[in-house]
ZATOR-136245 format. One record per residue (C-alpha): residue in three letters; residue number from 1; x, y, z. Coordinates in Angstrom, 2 decimals, decimal comma. Layout:
N
   nudo   pamar         x         y         z
    ALA     NUM         X         Y         Z
...
END
This chain:
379
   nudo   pamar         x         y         z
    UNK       1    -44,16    -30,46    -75,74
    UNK       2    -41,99    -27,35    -75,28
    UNK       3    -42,74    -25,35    -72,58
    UNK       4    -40,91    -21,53    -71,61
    UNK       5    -41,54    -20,49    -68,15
    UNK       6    -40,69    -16,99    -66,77
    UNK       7    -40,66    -15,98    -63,63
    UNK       8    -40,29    -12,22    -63,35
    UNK       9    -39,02     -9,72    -60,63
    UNK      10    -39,03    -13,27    -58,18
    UNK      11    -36,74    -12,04    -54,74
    UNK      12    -34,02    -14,29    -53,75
    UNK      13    -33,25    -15,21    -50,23
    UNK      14    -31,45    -12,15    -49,95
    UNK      15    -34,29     -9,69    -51,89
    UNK      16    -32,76     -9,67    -54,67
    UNK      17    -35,43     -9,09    -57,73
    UNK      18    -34,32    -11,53    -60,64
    UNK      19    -36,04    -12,53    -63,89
    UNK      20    -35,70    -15,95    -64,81
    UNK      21    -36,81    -17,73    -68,01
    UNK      22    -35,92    -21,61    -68,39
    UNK      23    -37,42    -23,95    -70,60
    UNK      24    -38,97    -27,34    -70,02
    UNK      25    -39,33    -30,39    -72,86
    UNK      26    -42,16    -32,82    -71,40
    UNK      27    -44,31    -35,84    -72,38
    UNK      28    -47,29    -37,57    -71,61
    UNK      29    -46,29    -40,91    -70,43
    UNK      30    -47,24    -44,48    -72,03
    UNK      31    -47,45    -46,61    -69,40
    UNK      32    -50,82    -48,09    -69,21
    UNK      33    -51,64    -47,12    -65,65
    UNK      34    -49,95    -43,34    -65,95
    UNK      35    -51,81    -42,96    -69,52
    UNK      36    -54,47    -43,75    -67,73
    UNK      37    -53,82    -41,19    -65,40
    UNK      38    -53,18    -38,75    -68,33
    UNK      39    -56,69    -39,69    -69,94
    UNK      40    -58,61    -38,43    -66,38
    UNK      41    -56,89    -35,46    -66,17
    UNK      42    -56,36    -34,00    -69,56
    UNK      43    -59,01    -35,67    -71,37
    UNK      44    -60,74    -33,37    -73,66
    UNK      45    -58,61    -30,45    -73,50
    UNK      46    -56,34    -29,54    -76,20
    UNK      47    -52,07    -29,14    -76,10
    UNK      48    -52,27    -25,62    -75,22
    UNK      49    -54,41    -26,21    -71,82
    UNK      50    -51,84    -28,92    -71,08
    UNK      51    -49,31    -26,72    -71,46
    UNK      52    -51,00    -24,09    -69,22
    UNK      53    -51,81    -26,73    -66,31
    UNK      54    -47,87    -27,99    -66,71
    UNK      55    -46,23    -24,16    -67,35
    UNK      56    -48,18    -23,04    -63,51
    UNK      57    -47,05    -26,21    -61,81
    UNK      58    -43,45    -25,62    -63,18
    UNK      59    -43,43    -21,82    -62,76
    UNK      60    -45,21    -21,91    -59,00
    UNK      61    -41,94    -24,80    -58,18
    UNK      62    -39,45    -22,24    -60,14
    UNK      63    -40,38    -19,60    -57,54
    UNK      64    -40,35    -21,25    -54,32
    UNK      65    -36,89    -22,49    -54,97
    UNK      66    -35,79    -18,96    -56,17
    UNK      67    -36,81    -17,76    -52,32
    UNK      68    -34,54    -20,52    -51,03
    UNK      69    -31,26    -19,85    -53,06
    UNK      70    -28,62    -16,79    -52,95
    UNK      71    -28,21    -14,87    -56,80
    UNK      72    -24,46    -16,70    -56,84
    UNK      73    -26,20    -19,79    -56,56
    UNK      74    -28,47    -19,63    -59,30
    UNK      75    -26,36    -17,70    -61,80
    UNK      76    -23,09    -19,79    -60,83
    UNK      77    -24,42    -22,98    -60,80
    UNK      78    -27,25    -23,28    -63,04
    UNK      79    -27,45    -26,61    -64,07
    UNK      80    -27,85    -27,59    -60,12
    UNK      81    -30,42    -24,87    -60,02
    UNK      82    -32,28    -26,62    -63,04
    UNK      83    -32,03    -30,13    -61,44
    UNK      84    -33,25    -28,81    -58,38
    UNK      85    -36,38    -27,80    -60,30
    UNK      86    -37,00    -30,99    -62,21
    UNK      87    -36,69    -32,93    -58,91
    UNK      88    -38,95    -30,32    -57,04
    UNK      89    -41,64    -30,67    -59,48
    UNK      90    -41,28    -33,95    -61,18
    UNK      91    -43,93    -35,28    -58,29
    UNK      92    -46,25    -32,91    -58,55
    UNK      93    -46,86    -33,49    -63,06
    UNK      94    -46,15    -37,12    -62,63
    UNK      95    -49,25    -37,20    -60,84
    UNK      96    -50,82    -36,24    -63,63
    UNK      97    -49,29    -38,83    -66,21
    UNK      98    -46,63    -35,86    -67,51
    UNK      99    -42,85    -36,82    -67,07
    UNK     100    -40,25    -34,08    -67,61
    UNK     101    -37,57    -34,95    -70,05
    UNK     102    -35,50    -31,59    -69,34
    UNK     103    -35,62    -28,28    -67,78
    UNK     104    -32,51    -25,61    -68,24
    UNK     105    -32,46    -22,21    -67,31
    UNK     106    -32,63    -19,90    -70,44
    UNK     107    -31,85    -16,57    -69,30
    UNK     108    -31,03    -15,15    -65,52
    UNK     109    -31,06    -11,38    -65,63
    UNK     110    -31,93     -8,30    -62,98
    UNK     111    -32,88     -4,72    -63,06
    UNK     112    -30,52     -3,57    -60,07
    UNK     113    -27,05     -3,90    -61,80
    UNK     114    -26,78     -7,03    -59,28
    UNK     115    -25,25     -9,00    -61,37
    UNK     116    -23,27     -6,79    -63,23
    UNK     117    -21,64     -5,34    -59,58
    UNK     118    -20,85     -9,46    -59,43
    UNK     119    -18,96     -9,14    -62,56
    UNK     120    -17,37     -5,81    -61,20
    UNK     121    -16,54     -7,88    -58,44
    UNK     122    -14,89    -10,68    -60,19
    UNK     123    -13,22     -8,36    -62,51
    UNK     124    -11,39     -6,56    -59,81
    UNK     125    -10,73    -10,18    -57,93
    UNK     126     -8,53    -10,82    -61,11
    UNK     127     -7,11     -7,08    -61,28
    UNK     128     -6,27     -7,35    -58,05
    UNK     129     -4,53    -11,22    -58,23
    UNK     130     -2,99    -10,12    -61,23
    UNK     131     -1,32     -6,65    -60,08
    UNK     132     -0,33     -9,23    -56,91
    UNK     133      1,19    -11,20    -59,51
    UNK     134      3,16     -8,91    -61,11
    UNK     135      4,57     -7,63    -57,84
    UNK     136      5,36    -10,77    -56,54
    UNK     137      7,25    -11,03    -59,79
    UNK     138      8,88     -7,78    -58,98
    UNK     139      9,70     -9,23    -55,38
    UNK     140     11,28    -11,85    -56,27
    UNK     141     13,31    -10,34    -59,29
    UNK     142     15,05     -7,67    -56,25
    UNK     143     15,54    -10,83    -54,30
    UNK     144     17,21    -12,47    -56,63
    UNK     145     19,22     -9,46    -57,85
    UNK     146     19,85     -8,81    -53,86
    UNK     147     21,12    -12,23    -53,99
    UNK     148     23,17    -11,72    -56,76
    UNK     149     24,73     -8,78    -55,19
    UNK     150     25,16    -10,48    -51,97
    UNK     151     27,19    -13,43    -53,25
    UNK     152     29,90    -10,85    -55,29
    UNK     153     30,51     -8,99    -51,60
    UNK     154     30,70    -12,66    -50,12
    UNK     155     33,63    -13,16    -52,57
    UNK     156     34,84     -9,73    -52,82
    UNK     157     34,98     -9,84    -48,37
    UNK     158     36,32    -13,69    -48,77
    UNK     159     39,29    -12,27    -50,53
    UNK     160     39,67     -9,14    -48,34
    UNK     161     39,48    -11,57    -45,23
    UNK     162     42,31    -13,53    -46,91
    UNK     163     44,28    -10,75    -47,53
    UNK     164     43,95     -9,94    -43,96
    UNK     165     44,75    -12,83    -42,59
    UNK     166     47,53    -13,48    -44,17
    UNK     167     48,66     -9,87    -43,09
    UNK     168     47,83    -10,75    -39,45
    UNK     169     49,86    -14,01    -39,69
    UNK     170     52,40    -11,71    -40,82
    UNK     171     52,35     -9,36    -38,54
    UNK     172     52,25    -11,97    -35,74
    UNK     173     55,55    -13,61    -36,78
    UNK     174     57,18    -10,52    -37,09
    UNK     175     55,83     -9,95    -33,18
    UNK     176     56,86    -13,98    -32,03
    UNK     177     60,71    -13,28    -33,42
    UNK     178     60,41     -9,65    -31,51
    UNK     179     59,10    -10,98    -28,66
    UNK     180     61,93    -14,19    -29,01
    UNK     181     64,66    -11,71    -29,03
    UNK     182     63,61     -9,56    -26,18
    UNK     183     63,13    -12,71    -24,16
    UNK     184     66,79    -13,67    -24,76
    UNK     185     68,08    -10,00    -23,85
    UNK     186     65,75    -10,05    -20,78
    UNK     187     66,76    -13,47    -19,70
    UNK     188     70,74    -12,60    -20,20
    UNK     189     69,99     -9,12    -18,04
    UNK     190     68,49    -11,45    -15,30
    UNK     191     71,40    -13,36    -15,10
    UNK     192     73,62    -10,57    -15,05
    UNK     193     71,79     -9,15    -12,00
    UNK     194     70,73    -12,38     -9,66
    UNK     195     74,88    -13,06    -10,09
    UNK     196     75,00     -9,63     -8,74
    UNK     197     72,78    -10,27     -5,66
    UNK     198     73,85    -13,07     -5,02
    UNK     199     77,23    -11,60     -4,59
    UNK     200     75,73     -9,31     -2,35
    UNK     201     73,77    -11,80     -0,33
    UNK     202     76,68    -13,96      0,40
    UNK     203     78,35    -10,14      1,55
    UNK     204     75,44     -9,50      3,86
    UNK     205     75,17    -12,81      5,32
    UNK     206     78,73    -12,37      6,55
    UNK     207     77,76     -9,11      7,76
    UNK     208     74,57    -10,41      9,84
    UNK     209     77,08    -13,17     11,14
    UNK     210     79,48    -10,55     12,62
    UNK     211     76,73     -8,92     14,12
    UNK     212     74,89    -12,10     15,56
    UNK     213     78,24    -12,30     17,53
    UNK     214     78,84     -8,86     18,46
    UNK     215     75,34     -8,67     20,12
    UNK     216     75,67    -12,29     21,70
    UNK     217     78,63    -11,25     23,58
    UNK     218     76,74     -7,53     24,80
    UNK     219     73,65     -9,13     25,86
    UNK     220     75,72    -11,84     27,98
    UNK     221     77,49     -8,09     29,60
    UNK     222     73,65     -6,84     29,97
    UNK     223     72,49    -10,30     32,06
    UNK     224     75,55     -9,62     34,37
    UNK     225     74,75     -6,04     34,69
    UNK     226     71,09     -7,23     35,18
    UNK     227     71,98     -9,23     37,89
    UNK     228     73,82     -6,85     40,09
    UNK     229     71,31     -4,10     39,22
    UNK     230     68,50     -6,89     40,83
    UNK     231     70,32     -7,73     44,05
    UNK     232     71,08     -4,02     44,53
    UNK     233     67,20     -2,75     44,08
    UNK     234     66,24     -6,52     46,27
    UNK     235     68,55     -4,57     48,90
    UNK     236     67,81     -1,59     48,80
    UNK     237     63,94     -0,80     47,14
    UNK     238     62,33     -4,23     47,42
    UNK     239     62,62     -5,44     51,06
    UNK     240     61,18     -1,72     52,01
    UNK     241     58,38     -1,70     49,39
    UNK     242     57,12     -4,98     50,76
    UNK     243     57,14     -3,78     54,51
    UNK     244     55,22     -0,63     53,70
    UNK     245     52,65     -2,69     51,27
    UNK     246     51,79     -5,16     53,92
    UNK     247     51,31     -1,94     56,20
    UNK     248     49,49      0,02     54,03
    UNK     249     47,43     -3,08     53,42
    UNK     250     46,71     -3,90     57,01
    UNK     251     45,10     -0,23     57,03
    UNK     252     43,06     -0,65     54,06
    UNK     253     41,58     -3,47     55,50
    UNK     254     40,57     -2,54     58,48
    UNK     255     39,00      0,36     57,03
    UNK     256     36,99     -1,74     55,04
    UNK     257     35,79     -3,53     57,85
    UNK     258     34,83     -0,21     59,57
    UNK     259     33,16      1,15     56,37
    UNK     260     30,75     -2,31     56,00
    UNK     261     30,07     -1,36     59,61
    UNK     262     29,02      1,80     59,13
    UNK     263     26,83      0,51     56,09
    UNK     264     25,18     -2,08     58,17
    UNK     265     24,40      0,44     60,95
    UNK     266     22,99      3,31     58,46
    UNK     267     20,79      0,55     56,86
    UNK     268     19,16     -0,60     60,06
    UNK     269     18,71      3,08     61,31
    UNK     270     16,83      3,65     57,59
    UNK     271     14,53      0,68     58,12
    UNK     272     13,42      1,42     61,42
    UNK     273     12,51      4,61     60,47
    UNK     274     10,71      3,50     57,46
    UNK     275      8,69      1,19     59,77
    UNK     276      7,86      4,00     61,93
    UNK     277      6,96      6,45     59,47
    UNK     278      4,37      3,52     58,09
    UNK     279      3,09      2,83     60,95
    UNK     280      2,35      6,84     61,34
    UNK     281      0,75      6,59     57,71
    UNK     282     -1,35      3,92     58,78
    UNK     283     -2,91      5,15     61,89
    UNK     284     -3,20      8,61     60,25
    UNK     285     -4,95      6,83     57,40
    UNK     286     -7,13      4,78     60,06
    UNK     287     -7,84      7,87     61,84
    UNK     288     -9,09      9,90     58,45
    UNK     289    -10,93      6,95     57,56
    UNK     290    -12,90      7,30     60,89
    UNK     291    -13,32     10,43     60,29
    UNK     292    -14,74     10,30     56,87
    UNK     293    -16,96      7,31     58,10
    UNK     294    -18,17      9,17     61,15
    UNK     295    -19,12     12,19     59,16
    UNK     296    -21,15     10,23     56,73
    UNK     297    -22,65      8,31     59,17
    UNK     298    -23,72     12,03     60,66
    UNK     299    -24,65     13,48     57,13
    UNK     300    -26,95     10,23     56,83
    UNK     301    -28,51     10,66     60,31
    UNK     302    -29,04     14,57     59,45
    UNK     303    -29,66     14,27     56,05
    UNK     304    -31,20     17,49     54,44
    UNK     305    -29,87     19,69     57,06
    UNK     306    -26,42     18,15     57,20
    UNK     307    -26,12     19,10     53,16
    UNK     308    -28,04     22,50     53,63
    UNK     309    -25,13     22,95     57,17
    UNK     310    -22,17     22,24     54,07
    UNK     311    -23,73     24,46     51,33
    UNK     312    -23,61     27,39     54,10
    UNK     313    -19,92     26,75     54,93
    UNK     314    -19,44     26,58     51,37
    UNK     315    -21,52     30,19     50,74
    UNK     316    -18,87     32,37     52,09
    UNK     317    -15,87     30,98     50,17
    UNK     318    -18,47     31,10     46,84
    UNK     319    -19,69     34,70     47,24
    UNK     320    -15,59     35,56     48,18
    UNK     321    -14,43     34,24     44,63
    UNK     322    -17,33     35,78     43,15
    UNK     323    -16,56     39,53     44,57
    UNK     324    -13,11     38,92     43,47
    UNK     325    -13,22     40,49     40,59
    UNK     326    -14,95     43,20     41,48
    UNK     327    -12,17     44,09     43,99
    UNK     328    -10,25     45,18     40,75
    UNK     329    -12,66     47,01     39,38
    UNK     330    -11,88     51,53     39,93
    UNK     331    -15,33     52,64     38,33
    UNK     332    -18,52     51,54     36,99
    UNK     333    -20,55     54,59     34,92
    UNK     334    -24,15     53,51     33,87
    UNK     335    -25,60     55,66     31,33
    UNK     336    -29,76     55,75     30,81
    UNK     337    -32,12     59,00     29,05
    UNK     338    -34,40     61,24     30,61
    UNK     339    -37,46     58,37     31,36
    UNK     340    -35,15     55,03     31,91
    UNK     341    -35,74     53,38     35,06
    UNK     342    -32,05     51,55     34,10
    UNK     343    -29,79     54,29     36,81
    UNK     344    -32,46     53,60     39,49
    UNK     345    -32,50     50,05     39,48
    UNK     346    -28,64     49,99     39,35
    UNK     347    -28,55     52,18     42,45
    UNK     348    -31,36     49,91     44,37
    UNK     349    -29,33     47,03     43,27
    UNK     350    -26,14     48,32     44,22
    UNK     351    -27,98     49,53     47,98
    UNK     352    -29,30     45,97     48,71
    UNK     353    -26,58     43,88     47,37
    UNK     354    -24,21     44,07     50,41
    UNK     355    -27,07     43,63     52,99
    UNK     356    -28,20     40,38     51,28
    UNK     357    -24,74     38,91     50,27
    UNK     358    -23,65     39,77     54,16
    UNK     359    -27,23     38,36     55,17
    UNK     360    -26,28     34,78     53,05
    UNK     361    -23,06     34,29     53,06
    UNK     362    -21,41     36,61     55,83
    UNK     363    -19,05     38,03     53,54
    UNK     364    -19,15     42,16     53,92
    UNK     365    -19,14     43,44     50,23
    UNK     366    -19,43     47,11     51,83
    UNK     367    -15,59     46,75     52,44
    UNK     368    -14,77     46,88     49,04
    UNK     369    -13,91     50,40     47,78
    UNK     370    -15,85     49,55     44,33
    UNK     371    -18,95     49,11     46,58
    UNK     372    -18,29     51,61     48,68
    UNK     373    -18,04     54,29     46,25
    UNK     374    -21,13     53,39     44,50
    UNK     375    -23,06     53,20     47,90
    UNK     376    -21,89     56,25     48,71
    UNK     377    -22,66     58,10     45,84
    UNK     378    -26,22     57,08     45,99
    UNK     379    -26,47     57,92     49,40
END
């Protein structure tokens, strides 16, 4: 039996919609135990149901391996795709007694342009490797011309280099025979001259001889003048000098003596009175200290009225620092309306400030011209 199965609009693994149409060649099998199968299941029914029954089992297998494969797989490789099917399903109708001879895919098609964008696709792949082609073509045409062109300068600067060479070689020759020739010259010159100087040496040697001689024989008249110079000053300078030195030195020492003396003496008189001024210090300091310690001891015996006895003696010297300024003041003018009580207040301040300040602290603030002024002008 023939059998065409479509599948139609079936998405791939990627959701691709495809429509798929392969066809199937099958058989009921003759084995006795798998006709036998055959008998229970188809028994009765004509070719066309068991073509239905086979076409779903194939069909329902076609689309559960379309949701497992990618579009390249099943367009590229169809023939895998087909045995995939056969083995997929073969189970399933040789359970009941069919067996597949062959399955192939018929037809593979889509409505999205899919695979015609995968023909796009392949169709630029080639553009593309064949435009590379012709470039690498291109590429290697200039490199080959480049090396073309590079060899003739190789020659063409192989020959110049030759040509220079044998210029140079030339050139230093030329310079070796110059250079041979002013050697000679210089080297005859040379001779010329150290003949000269040592003409001249030979001269001056001579010369230095006649000399050596000349000033032998003055410094031998110098010694003898030396020596009579020497006795005279021993006679004359010397013997004196050495008197007066050992006089002179005789003085110096003694005053030395009389200096370390005098030293000695200042330094004792400076320590003793060192030790006496300390030992003022100290009983000054021991005094104070008594002092101090019997005036706490009298401030702690006293207590309240010992502290209230110092803030009195202290009142006096306050209330003077606090007038102070007050000395330097010329005038004070309060001003105040018709109904203030402010000028009044001021002038019965200014009345009973002295009194109390005089009263506290004994200082007399009614001495002050300031004061007096104001006190005055009330009255």
């Amino acid at each position: 039996m023939t059998i065409l199965c479509r599948c139609e609009n079936i998405e791939t693994s990627e959701g691709v919609p495809l429509f798929v149409t392969g066809v199937a060649q099958v058989k009921i099998m003759t084995e006795k135990e798998l006709l036998a199968v055959a008998c229970e299941q188809f028994l009765g029914k004509n070719v066309q149901d068991i073509k239905n029954v086979v076409l779903q089992t194939l069909e329902g297998h076609l689309r559960s391996i379309l949701g497992t494969l990618t579009v390249e797989q099943i367009y590229q490789d169809r023939d895998q795709f087909a045995k995939l099917v056969r083995e997929v399903a073969a189970p399933d109708v040789g359970r009941m007694g069919i067996e597949i001879l062959s399955f192939t895919i018929k037809d593979v098609y889509d409505k999205v342009d899919y695979l015609s964008s995968l023909g796009k696709t392949q169709t630029a792949v080639v553009q593309r490797d064949a435009d590379i082609g012709v470039a690498e073509a291109e590429r290697d045409a200039g490199i080959r011309e480049a090396e073309c062109k590079k060899e003739m300068l190789d020659v063409k600067f192989m020959a110049d280099t030759k040509i220079a060479d044998s210029k140079r070689a030339f050139e230093l020759q030329k310079s070796a025979f110059s250079e041979e020739v002013n050697i000679k010259t210089a080297e005859a010159q040379l001779a010329y001259e150290l003949q000269g100087a040592r003409e001249q040496q030979k001269i001056r040697q001579e010369e230095i001889e006649i000399e050596v001689i000349q000033r032998k024989k003055q410094i031998a008249v110098e010694a003898q003048e030396i020596l009579r110079t020497d006795k005279e000053l021993i006679a004359t300078v010397r013997r004196p000098a050495e008197a007066e030195a050992h006089r002179i030195q005789q003085i110096a020492e003694g005053e030395k003596v009389k200096q370390v003396l005098l030293a000695q003496a200042e330094a004792e008189k400076i320590r003793k009175l060192g030790e006496a001024e300390a030992a003022v210090i100290e009983a000054m300091g021991t005094a104070e200290a008594e002092r101090m310690k019997l005036k706490a001891e009298a401030y702690q015996k006293y207590g309240d009225a010992a502290k209230m006895a110092l803030v009195l003696e202290a009142l006096p010297q306050i209330a003077a620092k606090i007038a102070a300024p007050l000395a330097r003041v010329d005038e004070i003018v309060v001003l105040s309306g018709d109904n203030s009580k402010v000028t009044s207040e001021v002038n019965r301040l200014l009345a009973e400030l002295p009194a109390s300040v005089h009263a506290l602290t004994g200082v007399d603030l009614s001495k002050i011209p300031l004061i007096k002024k104001a006190t005055g002008a009330q009255a």
